[in-house]
C-alpha positions as CSV (number, residue, x, y, z in Angstrom):
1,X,0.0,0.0,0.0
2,X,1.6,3.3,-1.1
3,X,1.5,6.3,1.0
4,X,0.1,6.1,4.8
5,X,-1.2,9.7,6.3
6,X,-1.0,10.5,9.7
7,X,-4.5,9.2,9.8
8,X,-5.8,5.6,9.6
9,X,-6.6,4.4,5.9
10,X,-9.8,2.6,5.7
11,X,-11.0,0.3,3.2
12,X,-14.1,-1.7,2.5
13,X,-14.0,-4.7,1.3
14,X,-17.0,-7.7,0.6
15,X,-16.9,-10.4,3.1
16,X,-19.9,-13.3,2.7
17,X,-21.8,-11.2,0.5
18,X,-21.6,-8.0,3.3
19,X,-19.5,-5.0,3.1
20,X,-17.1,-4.7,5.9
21,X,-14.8,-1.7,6.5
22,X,-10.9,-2.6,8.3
23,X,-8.6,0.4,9.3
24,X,-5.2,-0.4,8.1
25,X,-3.0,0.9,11.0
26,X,0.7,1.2,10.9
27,X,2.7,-0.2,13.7
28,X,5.8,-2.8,13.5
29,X,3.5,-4.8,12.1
30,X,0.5,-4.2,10.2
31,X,-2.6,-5.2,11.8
32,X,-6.4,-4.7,10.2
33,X,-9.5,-3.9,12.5
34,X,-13.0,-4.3,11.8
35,X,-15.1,-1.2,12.1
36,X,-18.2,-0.7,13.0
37,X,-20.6,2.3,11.9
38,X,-22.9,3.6,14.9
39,X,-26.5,2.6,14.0
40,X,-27.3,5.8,16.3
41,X,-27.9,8.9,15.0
42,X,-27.5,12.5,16.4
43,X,-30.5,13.2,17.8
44,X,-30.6,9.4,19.7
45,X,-27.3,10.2,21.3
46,X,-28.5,13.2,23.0
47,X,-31.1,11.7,24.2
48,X,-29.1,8.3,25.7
49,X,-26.9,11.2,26.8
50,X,-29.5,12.9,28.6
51,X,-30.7,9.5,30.6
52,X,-27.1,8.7,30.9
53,X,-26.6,11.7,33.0
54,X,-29.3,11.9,35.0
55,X,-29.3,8.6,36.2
56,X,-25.2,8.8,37.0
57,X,-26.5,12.3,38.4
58,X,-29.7,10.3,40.9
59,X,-27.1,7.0,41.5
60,X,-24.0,9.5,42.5
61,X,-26.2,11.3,45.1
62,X,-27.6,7.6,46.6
63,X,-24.6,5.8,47.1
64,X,-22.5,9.1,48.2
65,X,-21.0,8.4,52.0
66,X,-21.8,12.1,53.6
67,X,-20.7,11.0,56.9
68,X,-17.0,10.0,55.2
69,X,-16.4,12.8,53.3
70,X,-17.9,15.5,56.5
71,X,-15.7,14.1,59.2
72,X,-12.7,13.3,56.2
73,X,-13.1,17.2,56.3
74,X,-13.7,17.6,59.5
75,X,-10.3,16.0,60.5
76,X,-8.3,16.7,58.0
77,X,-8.8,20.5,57.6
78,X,-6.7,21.2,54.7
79,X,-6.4,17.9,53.6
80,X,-9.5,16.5,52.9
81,X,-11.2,18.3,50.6
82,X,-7.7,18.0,48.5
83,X,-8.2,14.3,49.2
84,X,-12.0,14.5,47.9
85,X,-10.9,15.6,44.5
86,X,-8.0,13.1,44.4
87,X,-9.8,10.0,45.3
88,X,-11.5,8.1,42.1
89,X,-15.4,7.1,43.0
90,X,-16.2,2.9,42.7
91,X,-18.4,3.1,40.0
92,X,-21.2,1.0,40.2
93,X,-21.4,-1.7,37.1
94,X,-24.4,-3.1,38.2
95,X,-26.1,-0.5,36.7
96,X,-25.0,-0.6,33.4
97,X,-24.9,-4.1,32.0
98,X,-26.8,-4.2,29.0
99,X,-26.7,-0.7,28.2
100,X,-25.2,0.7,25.1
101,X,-21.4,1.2,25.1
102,X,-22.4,5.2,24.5
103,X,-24.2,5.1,27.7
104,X,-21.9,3.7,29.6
105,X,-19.5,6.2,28.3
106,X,-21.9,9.3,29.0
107,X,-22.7,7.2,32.9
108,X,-19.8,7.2,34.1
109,X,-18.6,10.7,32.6
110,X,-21.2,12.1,34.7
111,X,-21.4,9.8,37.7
112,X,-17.5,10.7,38.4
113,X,-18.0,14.4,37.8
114,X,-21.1,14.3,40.4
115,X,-19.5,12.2,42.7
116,X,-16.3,14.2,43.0
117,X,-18.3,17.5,43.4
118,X,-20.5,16.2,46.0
119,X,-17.2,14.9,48.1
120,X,-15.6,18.0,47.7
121,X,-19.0,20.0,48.7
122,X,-19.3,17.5,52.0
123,X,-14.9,17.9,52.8
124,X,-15.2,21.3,52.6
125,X,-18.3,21.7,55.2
126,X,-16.6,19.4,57.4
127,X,-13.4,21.1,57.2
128,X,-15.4,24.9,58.1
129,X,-16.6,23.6,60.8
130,X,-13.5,21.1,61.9
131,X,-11.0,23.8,61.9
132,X,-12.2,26.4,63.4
133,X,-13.0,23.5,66.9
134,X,-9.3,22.0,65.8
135,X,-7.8,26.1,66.4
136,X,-9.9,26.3,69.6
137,X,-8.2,22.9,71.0
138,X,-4.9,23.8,70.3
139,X,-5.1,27.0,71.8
140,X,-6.5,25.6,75.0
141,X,-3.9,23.3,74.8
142,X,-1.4,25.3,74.4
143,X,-3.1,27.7,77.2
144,X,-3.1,24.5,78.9
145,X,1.0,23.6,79.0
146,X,1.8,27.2,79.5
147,X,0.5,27.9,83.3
């Protein structure tokens, strides 16, 4: 095959009486992949987008610890809402077997983004109200050593 672009070259060739497009990608070796075309349009998409996202949206505020992430906060002043944006949510599988693979795409997209922001929301409460309590200890402690 004469000239490769920086882009996959694609051909289409018959196969059992079907056409069948292969990407021709160059490595060491040559390999060929079948392709398949999305059988969903635009306008479908945004809508399994749509249901994607709120159900990530509804299954991210369920299954959200507040407790954890409050007293994470709480203890860990500066810490823990650093922590909250760090950590990577479990993401629930169960709830996506069977689903279209741009669902699961859109699900977990979301579910991560939701779950993350409501971490960071419940660190950071905890940590307004654990460090002010933490400053008043340690100055009574400190009050405390000093007499």
């Amino acid at each position: 095959m004469s000239g490769f672009s920086q882009e996959n070259e694609r051909i289409t060739t018959e196969v059992n009486g079907h056409p069948k497009k292969y990407d021709i990608i160059e490595t060491k070796r040559y390999e060929i992949i079948e392709v398949e075309d999305s059988p969903i349009t635009p306008a479908a998409l945004k809508s399994v987008a749509e249901q994607a996202v709120a159900d990530a949206e509804k299954d991210a505020t369920a299954h959200l610890n507040r407790t954890l992430w409050f007293s994470t906060g709480c203890f860990f002043p500066l810490i823990g809402p650093i922590f909250s944006q760090r950590h990577q949510p479990f993401m629930p599988t169960a709830r996506v077997l069977g689903k279209s693979p741009q669902y699961i795409a859109f699900y977990y997209d979301a579910y991560k983004v939701k779950t993350k922001k409501l971490q960071f929301n419940w660190a950071l409460a905890g940590c307004l109200i654990g460090a002010p309590v933490e400053a008043y200890l340690i100055t009574l402690l400190y009050r405390a050593t000093r007499d």
